[in-house]
N, CA, C and O of each residue as an XYZ file, in Angstrom:
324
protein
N      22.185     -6.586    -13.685
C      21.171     -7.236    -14.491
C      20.290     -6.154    -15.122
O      19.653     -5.319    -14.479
N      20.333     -6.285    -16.716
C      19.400     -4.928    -17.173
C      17.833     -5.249    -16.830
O      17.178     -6.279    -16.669
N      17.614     -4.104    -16.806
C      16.136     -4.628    -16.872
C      14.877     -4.868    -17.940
O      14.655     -4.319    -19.019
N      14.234     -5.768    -17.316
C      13.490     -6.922    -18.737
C      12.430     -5.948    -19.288
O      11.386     -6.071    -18.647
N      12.372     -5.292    -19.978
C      11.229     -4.801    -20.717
C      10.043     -5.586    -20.731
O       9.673     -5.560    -19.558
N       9.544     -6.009    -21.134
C       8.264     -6.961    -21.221
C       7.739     -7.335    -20.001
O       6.531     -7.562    -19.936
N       8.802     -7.493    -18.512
C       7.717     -7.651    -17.673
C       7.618     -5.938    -16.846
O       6.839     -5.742    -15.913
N       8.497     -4.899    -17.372
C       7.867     -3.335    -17.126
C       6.873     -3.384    -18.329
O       6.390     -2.255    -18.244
N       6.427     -3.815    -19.107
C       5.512     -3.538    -19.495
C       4.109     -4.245    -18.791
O       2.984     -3.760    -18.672
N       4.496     -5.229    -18.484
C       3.204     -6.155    -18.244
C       2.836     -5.566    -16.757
O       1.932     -6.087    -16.104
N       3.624     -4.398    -16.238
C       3.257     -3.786    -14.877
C       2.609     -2.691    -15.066
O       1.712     -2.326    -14.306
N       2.955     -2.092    -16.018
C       2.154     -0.907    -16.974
C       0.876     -1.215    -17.159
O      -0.137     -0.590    -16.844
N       1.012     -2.235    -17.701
C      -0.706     -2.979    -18.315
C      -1.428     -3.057    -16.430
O      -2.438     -2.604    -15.892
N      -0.373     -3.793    -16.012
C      -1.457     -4.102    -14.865
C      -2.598     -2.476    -13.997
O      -3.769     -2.354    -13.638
N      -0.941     -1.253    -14.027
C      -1.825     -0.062    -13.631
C      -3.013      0.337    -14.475
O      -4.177      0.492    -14.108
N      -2.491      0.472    -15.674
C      -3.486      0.964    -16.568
C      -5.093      0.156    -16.278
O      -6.167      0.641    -15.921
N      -4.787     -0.943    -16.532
C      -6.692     -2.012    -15.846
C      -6.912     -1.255    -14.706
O      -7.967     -0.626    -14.625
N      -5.840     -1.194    -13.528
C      -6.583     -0.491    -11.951
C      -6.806      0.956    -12.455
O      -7.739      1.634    -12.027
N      -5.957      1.396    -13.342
C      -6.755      3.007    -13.505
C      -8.211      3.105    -14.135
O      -8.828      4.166    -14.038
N      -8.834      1.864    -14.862
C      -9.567      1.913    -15.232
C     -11.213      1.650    -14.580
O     -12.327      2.095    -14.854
N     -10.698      0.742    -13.651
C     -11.468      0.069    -12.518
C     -11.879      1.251    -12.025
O     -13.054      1.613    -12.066
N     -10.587      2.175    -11.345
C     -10.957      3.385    -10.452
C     -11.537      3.753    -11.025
O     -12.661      3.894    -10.543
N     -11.333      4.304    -12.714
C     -12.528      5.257    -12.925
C     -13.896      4.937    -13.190
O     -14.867      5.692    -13.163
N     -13.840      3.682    -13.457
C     -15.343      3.106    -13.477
C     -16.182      3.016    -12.305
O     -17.391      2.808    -12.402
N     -15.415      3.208    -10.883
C     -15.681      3.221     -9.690
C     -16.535      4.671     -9.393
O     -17.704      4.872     -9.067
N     -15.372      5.591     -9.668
C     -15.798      6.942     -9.797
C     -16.757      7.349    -10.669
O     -17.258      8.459    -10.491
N     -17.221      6.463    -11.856
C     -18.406      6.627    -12.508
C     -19.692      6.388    -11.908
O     -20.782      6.934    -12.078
N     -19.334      5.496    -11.207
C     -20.644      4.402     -9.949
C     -20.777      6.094     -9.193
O     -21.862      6.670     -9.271
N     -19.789      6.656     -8.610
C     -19.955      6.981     -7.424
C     -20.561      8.783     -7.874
O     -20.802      9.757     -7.161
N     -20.608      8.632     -8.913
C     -20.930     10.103     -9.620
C     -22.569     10.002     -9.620
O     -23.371     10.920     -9.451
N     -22.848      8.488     -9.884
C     -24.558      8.280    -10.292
C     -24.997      8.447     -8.895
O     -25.929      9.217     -8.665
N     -24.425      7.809     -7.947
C     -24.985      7.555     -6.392
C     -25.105      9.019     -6.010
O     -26.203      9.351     -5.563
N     -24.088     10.028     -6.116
C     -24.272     11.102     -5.688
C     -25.146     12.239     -6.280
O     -25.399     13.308     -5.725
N     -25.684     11.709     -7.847
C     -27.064     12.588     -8.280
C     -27.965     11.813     -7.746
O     -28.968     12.518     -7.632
N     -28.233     10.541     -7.269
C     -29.448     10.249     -6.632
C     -29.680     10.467     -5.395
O     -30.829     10.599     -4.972
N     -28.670     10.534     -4.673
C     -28.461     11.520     -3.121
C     -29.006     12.563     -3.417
O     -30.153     12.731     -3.001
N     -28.271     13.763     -4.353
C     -28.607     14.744     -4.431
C     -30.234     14.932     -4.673
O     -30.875     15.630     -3.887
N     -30.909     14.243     -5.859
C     -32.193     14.236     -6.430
C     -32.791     13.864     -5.307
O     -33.887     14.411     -5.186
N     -32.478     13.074     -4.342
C     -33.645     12.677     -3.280
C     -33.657     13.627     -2.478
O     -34.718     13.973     -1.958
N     -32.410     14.291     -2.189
C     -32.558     15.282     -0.559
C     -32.976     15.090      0.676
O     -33.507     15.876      1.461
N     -32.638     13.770      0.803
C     -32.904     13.144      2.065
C     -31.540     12.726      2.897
O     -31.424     12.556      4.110
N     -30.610     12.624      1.923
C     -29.632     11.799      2.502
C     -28.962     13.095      3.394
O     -28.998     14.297      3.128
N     -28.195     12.232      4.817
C     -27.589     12.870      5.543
C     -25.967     13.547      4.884
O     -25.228     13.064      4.026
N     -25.849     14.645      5.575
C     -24.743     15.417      5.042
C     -23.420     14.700      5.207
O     -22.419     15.065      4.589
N     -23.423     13.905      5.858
C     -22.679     12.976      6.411
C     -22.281     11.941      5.384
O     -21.194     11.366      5.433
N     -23.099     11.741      4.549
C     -23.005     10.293      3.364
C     -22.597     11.508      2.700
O     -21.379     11.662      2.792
N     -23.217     12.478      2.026
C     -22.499     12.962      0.917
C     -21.459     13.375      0.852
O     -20.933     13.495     -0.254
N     -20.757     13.758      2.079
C     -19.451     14.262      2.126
C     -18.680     12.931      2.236
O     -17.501     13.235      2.057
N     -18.764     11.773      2.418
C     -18.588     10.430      2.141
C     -18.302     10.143      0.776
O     -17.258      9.676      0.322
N     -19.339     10.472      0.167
C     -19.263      9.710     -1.270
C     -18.504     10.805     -2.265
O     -17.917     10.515     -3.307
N     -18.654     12.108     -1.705
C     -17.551     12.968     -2.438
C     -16.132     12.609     -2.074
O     -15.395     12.039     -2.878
N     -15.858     12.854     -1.192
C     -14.646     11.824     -0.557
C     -14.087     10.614     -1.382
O     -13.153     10.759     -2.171
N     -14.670      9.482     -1.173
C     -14.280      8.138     -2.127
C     -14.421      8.642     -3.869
O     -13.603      8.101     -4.613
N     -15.139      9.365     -4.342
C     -15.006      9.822     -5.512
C     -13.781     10.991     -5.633
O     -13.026     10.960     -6.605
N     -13.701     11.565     -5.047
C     -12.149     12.186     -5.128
C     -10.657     11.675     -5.178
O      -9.660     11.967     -5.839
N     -10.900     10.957     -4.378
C      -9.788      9.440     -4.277
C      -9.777      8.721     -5.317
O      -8.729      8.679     -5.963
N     -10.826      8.033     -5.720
C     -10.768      7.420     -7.297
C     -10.558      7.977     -8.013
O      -9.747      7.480     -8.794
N     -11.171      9.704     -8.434
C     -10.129     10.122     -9.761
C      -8.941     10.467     -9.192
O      -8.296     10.612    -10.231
N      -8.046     10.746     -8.176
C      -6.577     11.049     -8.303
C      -6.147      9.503     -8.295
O      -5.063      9.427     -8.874
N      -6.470      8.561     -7.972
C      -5.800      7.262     -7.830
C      -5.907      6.966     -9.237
O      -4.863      6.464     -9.656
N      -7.135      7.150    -10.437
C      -7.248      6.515    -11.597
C      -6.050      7.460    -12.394
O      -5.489      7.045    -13.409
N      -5.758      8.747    -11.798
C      -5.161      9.813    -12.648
C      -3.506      9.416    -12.012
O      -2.632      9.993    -12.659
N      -3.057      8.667    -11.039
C      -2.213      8.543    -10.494
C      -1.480      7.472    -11.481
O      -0.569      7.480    -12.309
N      -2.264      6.683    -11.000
C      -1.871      4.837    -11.869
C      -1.887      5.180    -13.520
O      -1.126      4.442    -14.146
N      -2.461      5.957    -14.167
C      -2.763      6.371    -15.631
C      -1.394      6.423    -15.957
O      -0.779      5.652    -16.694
N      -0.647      8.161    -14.861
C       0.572      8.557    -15.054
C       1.962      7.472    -14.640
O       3.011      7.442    -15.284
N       1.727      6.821    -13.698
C       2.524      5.780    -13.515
C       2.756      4.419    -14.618
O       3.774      3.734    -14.712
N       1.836      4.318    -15.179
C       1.396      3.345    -16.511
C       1.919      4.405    -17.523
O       1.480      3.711    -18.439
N       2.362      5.267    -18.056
C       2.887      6.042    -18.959
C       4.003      5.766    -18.824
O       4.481      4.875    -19.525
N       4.825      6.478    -17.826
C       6.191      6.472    -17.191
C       6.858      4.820    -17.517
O       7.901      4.666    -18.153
N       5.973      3.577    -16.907
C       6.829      3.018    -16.764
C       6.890      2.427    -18.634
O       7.879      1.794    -19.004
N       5.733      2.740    -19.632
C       5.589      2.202    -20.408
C       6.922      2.900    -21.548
O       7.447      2.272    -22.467
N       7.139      3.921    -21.261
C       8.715      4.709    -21.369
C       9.535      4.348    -20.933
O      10.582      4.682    -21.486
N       9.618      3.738    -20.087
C      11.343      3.402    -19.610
C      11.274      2.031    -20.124
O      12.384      1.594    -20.425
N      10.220      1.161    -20.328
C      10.521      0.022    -21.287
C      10.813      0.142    -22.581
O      11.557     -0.537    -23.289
N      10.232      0.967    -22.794
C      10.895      1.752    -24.635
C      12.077      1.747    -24.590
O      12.673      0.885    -25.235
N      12.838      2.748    -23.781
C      14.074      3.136    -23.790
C      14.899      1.574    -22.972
O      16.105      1.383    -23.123
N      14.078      0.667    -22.201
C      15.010     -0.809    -22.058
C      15.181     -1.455    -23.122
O      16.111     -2.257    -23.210
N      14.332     -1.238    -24.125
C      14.540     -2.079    -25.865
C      15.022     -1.691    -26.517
O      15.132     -2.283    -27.591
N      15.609     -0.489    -26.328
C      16.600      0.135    -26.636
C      17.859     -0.140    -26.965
O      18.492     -0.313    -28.006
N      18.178     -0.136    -25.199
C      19.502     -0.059    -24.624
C      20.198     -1.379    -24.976
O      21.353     -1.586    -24.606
């Protein structure tokens, strides 16, 4: 059974929204960590926390981005074939 282009695309679409989420996540988590920083109160413990979950969101947003490319190519080449 070849495979259906249109629903590899509509899986593409779906990463691409979660890559976007993540990075909007990682945008949240960029502000939280200048107001950590600006206060200088917070324990070393949260910030190495919130650097943490912000590291994860950009390789996960940069992950799903590249996976949403890939598969949006091999549906090209299924409309192809």
């Amino acid at each position: 059974m070849p495979a259906d282009p249109s629903l590899i695309t509509a899986h593409a679409a779906v990463l691409q929204s979660d890559a976007r989420t993540l990075a909007e996540c990682a945008e949240r988590l960029q502000a939280i960590r200048a107001r950590l920083e600006a206060g200088g109160c917070a324990p070393r413990w949260l910030r190495a926390a919130v650097e943490a979950h912000l590291a994860a969101c950009a390789t996960a947003a940069a992950d799903l981005t590249t996976a949403a490319t890939h598969l949006r190519r091999y549906a090209e080449r299924a409309y192809r074939a």
